[in-house]
C-alpha positions in Angstrom: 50.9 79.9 41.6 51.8 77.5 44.3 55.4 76.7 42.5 56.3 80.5 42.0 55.9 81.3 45.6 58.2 78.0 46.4 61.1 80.2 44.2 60.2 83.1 45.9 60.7 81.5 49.6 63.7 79.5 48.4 65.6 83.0 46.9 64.5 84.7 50.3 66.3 81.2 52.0 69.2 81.6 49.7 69.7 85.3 50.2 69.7 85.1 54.0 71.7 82.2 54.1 74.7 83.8 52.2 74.2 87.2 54.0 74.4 85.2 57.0 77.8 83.7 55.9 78.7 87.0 54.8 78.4 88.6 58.2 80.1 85.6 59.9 82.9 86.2 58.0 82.6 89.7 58.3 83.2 89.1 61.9 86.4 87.0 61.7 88.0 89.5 59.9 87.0 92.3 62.4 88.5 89.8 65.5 91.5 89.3 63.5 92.2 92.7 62.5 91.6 93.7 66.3 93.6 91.2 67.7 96.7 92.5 65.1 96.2 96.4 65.9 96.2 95.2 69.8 99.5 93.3 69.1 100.9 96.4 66.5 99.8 98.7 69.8 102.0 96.1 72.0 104.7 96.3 69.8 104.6 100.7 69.6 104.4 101.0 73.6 108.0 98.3 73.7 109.1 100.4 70.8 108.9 103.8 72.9 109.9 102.0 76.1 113.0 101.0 74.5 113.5 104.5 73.5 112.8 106.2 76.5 115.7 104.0 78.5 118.3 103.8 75.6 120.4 107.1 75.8 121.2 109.4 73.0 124.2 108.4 71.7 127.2 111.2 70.9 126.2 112.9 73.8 125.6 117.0 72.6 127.5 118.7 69.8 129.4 121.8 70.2 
């Protein structure tokens, strides 16, 4: 009885270890894709800025 609950408490250890891991890397990936939408935003805002002071070119067609 004795060794069955030892495998029970080490597949409880080994199933909270890995989702441990899991989440860890879970948030990595969330900080990284964050951090690249924040940079895509950056980019997008320049983008329009840039647009907004360039002037059309060809002037109006008639």
């Amino acid at each position: 009885m004795d060794g069955q609950l030892g495998y029970l408490f080490a597949g409880f250890a080994v199933f909270w270890a890995g989702l441990f891991v899991y989440l860890l890397l879970l948030q990595t990936r969330i900080r990284s894709l964050t951090r690249e939408v924040d940079r895509l935003e950056e980019r997008l805002a320049d983008a329009e800025a840039d647009a907004a002071e360039t002037p059309p070119r060809g002037g109006p067609s008639r």
